[in-house]
C-alpha positions as CSV (number, residue, x, y, z in Angstrom):
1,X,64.3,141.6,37.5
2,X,60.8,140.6,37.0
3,X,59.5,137.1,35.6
4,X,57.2,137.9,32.4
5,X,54.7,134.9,32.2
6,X,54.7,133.5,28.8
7,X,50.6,132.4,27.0
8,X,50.6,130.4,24.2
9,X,47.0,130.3,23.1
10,X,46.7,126.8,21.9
11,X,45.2,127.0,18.1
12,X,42.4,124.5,16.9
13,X,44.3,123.3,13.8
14,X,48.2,122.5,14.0
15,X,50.5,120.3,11.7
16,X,51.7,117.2,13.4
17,X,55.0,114.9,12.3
18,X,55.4,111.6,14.3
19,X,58.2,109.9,13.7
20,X,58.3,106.3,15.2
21,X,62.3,105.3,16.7
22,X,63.9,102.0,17.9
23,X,65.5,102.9,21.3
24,X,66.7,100.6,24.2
25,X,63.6,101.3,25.7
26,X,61.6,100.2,23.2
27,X,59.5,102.0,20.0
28,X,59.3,105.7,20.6
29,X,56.7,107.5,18.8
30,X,57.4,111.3,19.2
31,X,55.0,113.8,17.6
32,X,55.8,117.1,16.8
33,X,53.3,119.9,16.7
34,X,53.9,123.1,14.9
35,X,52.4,126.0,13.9
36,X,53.5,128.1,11.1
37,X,56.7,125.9,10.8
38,X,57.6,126.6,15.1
39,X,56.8,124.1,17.2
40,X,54.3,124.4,19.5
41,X,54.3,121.2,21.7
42,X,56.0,117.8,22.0
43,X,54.3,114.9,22.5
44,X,55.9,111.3,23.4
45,X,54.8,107.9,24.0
46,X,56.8,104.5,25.2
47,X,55.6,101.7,26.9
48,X,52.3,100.3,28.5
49,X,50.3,103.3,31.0
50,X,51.8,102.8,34.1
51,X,54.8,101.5,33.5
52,X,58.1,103.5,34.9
53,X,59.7,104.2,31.3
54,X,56.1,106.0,30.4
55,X,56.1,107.9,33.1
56,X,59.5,109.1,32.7
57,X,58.7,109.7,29.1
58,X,56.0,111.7,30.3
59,X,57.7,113.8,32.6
60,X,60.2,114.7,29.5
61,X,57.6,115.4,27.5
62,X,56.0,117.8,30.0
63,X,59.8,119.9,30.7
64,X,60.1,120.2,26.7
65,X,56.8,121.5,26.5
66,X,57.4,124.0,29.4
67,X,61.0,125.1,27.3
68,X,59.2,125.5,24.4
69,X,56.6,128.1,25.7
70,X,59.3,129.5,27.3
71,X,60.9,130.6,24.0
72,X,63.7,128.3,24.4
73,X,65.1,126.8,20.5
74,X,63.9,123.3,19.8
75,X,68.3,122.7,18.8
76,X,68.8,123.4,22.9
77,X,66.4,120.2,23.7
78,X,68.2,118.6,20.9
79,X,71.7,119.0,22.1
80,X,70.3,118.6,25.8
81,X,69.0,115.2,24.9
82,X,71.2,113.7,22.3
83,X,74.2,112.4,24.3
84,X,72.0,111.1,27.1
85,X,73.0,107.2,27.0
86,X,72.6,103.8,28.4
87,X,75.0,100.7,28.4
88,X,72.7,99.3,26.1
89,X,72.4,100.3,22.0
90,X,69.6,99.9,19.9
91,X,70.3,100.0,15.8
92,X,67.6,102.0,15.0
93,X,68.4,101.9,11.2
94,X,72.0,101.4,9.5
95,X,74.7,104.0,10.8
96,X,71.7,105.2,13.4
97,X,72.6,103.9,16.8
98,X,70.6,104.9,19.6
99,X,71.7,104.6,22.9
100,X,68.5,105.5,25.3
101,X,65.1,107.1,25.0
102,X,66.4,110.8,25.5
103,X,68.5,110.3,22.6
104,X,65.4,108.5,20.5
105,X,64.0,111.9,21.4
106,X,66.9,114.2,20.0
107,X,67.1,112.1,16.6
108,X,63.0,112.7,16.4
109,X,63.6,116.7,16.8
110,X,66.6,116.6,14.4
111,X,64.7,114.8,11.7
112,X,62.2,117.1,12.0
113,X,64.3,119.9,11.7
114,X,66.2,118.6,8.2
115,X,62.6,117.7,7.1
116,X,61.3,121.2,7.9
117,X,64.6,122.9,5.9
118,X,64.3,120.4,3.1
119,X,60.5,121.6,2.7
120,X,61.1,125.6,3.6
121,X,64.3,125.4,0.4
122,X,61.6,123.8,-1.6
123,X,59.2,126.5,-1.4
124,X,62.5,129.0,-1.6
125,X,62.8,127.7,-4.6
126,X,59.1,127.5,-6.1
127,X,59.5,131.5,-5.2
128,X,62.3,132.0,-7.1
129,X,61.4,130.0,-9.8
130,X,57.7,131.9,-9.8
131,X,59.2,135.1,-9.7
132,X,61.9,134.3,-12.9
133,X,58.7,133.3,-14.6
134,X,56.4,136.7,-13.8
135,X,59.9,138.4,-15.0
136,X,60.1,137.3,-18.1
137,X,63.2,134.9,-17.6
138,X,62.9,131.1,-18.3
139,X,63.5,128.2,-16.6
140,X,66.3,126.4,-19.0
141,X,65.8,122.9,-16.3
């Protein structure tokens, strides 16, 4: 069995989502870079430069990144991440408890992922109605 090595030429222009997340560690800024709606590379930020959470939040960011050019789904780093906890929980919004910076990371990706299907039925849906339209049908809404 051989290992195929995996390129990803990194395009000039990409979409980016950052979503911003309470976590015991502190705000969480995650940014999520995609390209044709598949994501191309992670990037997260925590703490002062330096300091020990950054650089563990570096050294996530960096094996994400590496399992996404690997052609791994984004939903494995998700369930990977989401029940990584602390003793400690931060109320990141009513209902939303997160419980450690991993897991701030896994409710960034998921968010990301209902966003992205909420958009992608959207434009489903412009199709269809487009289509209705060019047949002759009519839009009774």
């Amino acid at each position: 069995m051989s290992l195929q090595q995996v390129v990803k030429i990194e395009p000039e222009v990409m979409d980016a989502y950052t979503y911003r997340v309470q976590t015991t560690d502190g705000t969480l800024y995650v940014t999520i870079c995609d390209v044709n709606d598949e994501v191309f590379k992670v990037a997260l930020v925590i703490g002062k430069t330096g300091s020990q959470v950054r650089a563990w939040t570096e050294a996530l960011q960096e094996v994400i990144n590496i399992v996404l050019l690997s052609g791994i789904p984004l939903v494995r780093v998700i369930s990977a991440t989401s029940n990584i906890t602390t003793g400690k929980v931060k109320i990141h919004q009513p209902g939303i408890n997160i419980r450690s910076g991993p897991e701030g990371v896994a409710y960034a990706l998921m968010k990301y992922l209902q966003e992205k299907g909420r958009e992608r039925d959207e434009r489903n849906k412009g199709k269809e109605r487009q289509a209705s339209l060019e047949y002759g049908e009519f839009d009774e809404g």
